[in-house]
C-alpha positions in Angstrom: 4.2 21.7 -6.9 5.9 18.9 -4.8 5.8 15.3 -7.1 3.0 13.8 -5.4 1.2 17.0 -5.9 2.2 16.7 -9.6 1.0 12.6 -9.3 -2.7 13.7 -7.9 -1.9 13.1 -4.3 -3.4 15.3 -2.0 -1.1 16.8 0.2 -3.0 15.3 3.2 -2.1 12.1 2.2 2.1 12.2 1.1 3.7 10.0 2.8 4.8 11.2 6.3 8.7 11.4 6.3 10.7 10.1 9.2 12.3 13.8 9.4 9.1 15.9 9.3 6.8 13.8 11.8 6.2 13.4 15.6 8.1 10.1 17.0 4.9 9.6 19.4 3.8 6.4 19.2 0.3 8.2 17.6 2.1 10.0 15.6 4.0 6.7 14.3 0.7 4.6 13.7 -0.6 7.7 11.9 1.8 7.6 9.5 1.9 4.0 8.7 -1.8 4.6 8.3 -1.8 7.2 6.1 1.5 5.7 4.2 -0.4 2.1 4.1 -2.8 3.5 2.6 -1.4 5.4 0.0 0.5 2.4 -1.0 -2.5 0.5 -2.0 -4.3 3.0 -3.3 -1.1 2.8 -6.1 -1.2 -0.9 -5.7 -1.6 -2.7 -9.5 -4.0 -5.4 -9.9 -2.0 -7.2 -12.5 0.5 -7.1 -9.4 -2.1 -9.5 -7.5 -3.0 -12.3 -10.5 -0.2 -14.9 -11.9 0.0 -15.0 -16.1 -2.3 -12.0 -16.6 -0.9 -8.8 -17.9 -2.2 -4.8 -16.6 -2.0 -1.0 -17.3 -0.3 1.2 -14.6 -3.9 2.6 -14.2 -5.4 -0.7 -13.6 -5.2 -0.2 -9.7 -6.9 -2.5 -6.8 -8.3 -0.1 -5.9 -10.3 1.1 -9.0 -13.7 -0.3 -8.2 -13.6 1.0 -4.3 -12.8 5.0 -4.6 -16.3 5.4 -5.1 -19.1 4.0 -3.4 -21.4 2.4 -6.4 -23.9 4.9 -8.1 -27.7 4.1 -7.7 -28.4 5.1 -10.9 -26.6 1.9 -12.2 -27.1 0.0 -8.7 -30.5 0.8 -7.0 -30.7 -2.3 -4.8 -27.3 -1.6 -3.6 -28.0 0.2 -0.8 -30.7 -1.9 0.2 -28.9 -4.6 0.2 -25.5 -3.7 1.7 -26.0 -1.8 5.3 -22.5 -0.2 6.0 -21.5 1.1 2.5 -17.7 1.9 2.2 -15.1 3.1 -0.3 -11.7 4.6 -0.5 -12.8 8.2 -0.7 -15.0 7.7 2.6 -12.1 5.7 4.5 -9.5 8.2 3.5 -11.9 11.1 5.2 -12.1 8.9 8.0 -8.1 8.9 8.3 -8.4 12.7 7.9 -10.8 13.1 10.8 -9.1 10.3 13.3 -11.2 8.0 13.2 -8.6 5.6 12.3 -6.3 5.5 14.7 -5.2 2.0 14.8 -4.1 -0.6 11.8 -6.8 -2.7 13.0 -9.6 0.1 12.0 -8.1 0.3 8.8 -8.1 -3.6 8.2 -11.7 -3.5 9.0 -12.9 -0.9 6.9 -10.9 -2.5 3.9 -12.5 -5.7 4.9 -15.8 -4.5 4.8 -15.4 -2.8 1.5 -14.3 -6.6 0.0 -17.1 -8.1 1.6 -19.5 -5.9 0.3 -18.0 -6.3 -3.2 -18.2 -10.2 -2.8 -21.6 -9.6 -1.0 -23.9 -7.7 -3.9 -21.9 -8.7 -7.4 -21.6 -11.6 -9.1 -18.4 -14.2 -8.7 -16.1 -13.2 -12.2 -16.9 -9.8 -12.0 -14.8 -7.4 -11.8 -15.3 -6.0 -8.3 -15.9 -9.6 -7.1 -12.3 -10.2 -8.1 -10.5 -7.4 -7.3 -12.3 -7.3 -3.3 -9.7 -10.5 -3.3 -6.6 -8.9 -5.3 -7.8 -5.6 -2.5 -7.2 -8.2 0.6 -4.3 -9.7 -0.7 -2.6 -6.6 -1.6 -3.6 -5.0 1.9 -2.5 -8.1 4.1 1.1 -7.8 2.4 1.1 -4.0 2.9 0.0 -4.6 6.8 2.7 -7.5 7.1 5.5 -4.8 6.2 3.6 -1.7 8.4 2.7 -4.2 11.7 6.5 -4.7 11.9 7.7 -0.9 12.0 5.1 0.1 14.9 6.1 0.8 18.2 4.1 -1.4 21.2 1.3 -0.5 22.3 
């Protein structure tokens, strides 16, 4: 097993070495996409939030890698018309639909807004759809700046 097999990781999404990918200008945004996004998926809250203390596991990310159930949530989906989560964005990446940092900004936009949209302020998903955009817009600041042109 490689260490990010080891860590979870599928091997889909390791992060794309300068030696074993394409220097195509696709190939580069591909990568930053796919390496972006592995980087907040290991981003830690506590990491986000001044005085407060955190776990390893207590990721950004943990109230987004699923989309909410409707056992606890049945409104949910009634209420929030373009559902997204990590799981669902990282298939998207898999599939190229995501081809540009901008797609991936919006998708981790919408899955903040909806947060903020259906649950309460204090809450923990409330909360973390900020600590989510702030994480991603310093994780877009360092990829936006190693892309090739358009």
């Amino acid at each position: 097993h490689t260490p990010a097999a080891a860590a979870g990781v599928h091997p889909a999404y390791q992060s794309v070495s300068s030696e074993s990918r394409s220097s195509s200008p696709h190939a580069t945004r591909r990568a930053a996409i796919v390496n972006l996004l592995n980087e907040l998926c290991r981003w830690p809250a506590s990491r986000g939030r001044t005085g407060e203390g955190g776990s390893s596991l207590d990721l950004v990310v943990s109230p987004f890698m699923r989309l909410p159930s409707f056992l606890l949530f049945p409104d949910y989906y009634s209420k929030i018309r373009k559902p997204m989560c990590i799981e669902y964005l990282r298939l998207k990446v898999l599939k190229g639909l995501v081809n540009e940092l901008s797609d991936l900004e919006a998708d981790v936009a919408l899955m903040s807004s909806n947060a903020k949209s259906y649950f309460s302020p204090g809450t923990i998903p409330y909360v973390y759809a900020d600590l989510l955009m702030i994480a991603f817009r310093q994780l877009l600041t360092k990829y936006s700046g190693v892309l090739p042109p358009q």
